[in-house]
Every structure is written in structure tokens, then in C-alpha cells.
N, C-alpha and C positions, 0 to 999 in steps of 0.2 A: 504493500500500500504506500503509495506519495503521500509525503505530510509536508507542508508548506508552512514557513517558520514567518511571520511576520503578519500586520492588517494591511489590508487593503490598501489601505491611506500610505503609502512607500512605496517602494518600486517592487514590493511583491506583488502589486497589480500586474504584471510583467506574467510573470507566471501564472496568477489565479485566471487570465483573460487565454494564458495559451492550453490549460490544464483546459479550459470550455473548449475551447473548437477543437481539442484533440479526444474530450468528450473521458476523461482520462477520473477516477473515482481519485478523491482525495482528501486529508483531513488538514484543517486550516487549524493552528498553533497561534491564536492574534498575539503578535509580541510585539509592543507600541515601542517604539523610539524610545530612549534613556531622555532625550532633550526634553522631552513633552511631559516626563514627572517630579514631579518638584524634590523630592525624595527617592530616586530610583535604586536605591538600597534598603527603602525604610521595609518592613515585615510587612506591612500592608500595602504594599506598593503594585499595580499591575506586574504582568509579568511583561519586563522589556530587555532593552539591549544589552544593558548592564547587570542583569538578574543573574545570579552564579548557575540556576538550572540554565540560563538558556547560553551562558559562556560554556556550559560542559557541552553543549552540540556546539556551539558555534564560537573555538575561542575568538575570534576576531571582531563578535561582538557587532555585528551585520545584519541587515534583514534585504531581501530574503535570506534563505537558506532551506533547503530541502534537505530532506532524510527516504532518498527510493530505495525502500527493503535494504536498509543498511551504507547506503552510500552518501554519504555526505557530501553535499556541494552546495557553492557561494558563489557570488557574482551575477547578478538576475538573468543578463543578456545571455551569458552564457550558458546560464539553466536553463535558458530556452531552447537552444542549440542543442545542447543535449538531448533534455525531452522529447525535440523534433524529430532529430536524427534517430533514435530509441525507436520511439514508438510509428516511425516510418507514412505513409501517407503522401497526399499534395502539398502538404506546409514543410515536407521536408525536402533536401534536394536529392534529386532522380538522378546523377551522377555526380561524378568530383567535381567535374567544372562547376556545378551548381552551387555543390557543401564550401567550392573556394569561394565564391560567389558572395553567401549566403555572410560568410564567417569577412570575408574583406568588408562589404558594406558594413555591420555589427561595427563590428570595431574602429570605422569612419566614423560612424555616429556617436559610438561609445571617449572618442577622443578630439574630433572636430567639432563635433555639434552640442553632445551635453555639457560639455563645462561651462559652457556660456547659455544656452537656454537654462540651464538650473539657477543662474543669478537671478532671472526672471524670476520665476517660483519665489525663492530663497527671500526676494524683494518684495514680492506681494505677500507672502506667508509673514512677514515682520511688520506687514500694516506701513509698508515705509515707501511703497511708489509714489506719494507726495511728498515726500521731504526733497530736498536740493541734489542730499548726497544719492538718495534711490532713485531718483532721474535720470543722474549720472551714471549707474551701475547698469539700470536696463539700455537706455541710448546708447553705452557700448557693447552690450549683451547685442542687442541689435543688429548693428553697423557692422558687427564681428560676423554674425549669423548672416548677412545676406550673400556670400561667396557660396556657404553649401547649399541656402536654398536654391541658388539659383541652378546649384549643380545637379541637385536632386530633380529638380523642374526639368532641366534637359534629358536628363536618363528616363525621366518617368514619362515624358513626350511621345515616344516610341511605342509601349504597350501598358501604361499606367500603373505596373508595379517594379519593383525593384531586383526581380531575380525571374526568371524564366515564365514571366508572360502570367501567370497566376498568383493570388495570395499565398504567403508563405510564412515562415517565421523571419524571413525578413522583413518583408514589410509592417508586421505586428511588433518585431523590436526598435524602428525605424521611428513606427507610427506615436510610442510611447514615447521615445525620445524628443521628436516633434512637437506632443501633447506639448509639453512644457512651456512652447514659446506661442500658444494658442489667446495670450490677451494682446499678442500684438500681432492686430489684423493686415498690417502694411505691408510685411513681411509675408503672408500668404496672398495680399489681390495683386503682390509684384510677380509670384510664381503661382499660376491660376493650376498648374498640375498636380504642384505638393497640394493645393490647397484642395482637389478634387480626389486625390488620392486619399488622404486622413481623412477626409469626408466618408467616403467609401469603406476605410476601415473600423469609421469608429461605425457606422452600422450595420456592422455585423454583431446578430445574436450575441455572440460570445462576451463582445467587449459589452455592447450593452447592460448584460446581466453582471459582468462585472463590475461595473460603473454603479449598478444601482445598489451591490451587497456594499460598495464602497462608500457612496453617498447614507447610505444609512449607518452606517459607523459615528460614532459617538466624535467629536472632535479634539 
């Protein structure tokens, strides 16, 4: 049995959205971020990041984090890769050039695109996109992100996903990473492909259901 180590509200939506469209039975572990409790040691504290049960699966103190029948792994993006790869189907690649494919873009996005869309996030989540300084932070969050959109926009031109012409776990680890810079509209009506492509993937069943076990979470 998959057991998924983190809530929703993290980048274990990454997993819990690809656990759905791979239709895959699993038990969810909500372990809230250490930042979000005011005492994340105290004895009545949720269970979170810094909780000593959940450093004995996960010393590194991370969410996600799976446990497949004894296998432990971290890194969301790459849980996915895996999962995909495992459990075989259309979301995974149908040959090597696909799985190169699959694993180059991941880690394009994992390295060019979320460190600067998470300032976004990061910005709004501290209530601070009207201050001087959080203006500043997302305008070069921004200005930094339009090189991959626009490069994403030209790949996706062709046949509007990211890897062999069909939804994959590419484009679901793609689309999560994307999600992030979604309050700023400018940035998707300058690339109307990325902007039609997340469109597309967020309405799919899968993520929706997940969006919504997400949205009901407690904040």
C-alpha cells in the first residue's frame, strides 16, 4: 500500500493529484509544515515536519514523502517519476527517449522555473504583495519567469503538451510548478499556450478532486 506523508496544502498535492489519475489506492499521513505551528515540539502539537515520529520516516524533515511497501522516497517531482514509471500506462513514457524526455523537462522546471515562481507564493502567503519590498520580490519573480514561459509556449505550440503529444507526468509536474505563478495573469495572456495548456490540466478529474480534499483543509 502507498502512504503519502504530508497535507495537501504542500507540494504533496504533486503526488495526491498523480496517485488520482493513476487511480493508485492510498493512505494520506497529513503532516502540516513545522513553520505553521507555533510549538512544533510541544506534546500536543499536530503531527509535522519536525515531529521525531515523522523524522524517523523522513530524517530530512520534508513533505512529501512516500512509504511504497517499504520504500522510502522524497522529492515530490520525482515521486512522481517514479510512481509513473512503476505503475506504467499513458502518463508514463513508452520509451527512453520519452522517460529522457519526461525527467529533462522535471528538472527544467524543478530548477528554472520554481525558484522564482515560489517567491510569488512565498509573497502572497506572508500577506506582503502590498508592501514596497513584496512588489519588488514578485516584479523580479516575474521579469525572471518570462524566458521559460515563453519557452514553454513555443514547445507547447506544436501539440499542446510537453512530452509525446498526450498528458503525462510531465505535464502534471510542469503544471504544479506553473500553478504557483497563476496570480500573475500577464505572464500567461503573453504565452496564450502555457496559458491553454494549465487550463486543460487543471480540468482534469484528478486534479480537481484534489484541489477540493485541498481546499477543505483546515488553514
Amino acid at each position: 500500500m502507498l502512504t503519502i506523508y504530508g497535507v495537501y496544502r504542500s507540494r504533496a498535492s504533486r503526488a495526491y493529484w498523480l496517485a488520482g489519475e493513476l487511480g493508485l489506492p492510498f493512505v494520506s499521513v497529513p503532516v502540516i509544515q513545522g513553520r505553521r505551528v507555533d510549538d512544533p515540539l510541544a506534546a500536543d502539537a499536530p503531527l509535522n515536519t519536525q515531529s521525531p515520529d515523522f523524522l524517523a520516516v523522513n530524517p530530512t524533515g520534508l513533505i512529501p514523502c512516500i512509504d511504497d511497501g517499504g520504500f522510502v522516497m522524497t522529492e515530490s517531482l520525482a515521486i512522481n517519476l517514479y510512481l509513473a514509471r512503476k505503475h506504467g500506462g499513458p502518463l508514463s513514457g513508452q520509451t527512453l527517449t520519452e522517460e529522457a524526455e519526461m525527467l529533462q523537462w522535471t528538472m527544467w522546471a524543478a530548477t528554472e522555473v520554481e525558484p522564482h515562481a515560489v517567491k510569488i507564493i512565498l509573497t502572497l502567503d506572508a500577506n506582503a504583495a502590498g508592501s514596497e519590498q513584496g512588489r519588488l520580490v514578485i516584479r523580479g519573480a516575474v521579469k525572471a519567469l518570462k524566458k521559460s514561459f515563453q519557452r514553454l509556449d513555443q514547445h507547447l505550440a506544436a501539440s499542446g503538451h510537453v512530452v509525446g503529444g498526450r498528458f503525462t507526468v510531465a505535464d502534471l509536474n510542469l503544471a504544479e510548478v506553473f500553478r504557483y505563478a497563476m496570480s500573475q495573469p500577464q505572464l500567461f495572456e503573453d504565452a496564450p499556450h502555457v496559458k491553454a495548456w494549465l487550463d486543460a490540466c487543471q480540468s482534469r478529474p484528478a486534479f480537481k478532486a484534489m484541489m477540493e480534499a485541498r481546499q477543505a483543509e483546515q488553514e
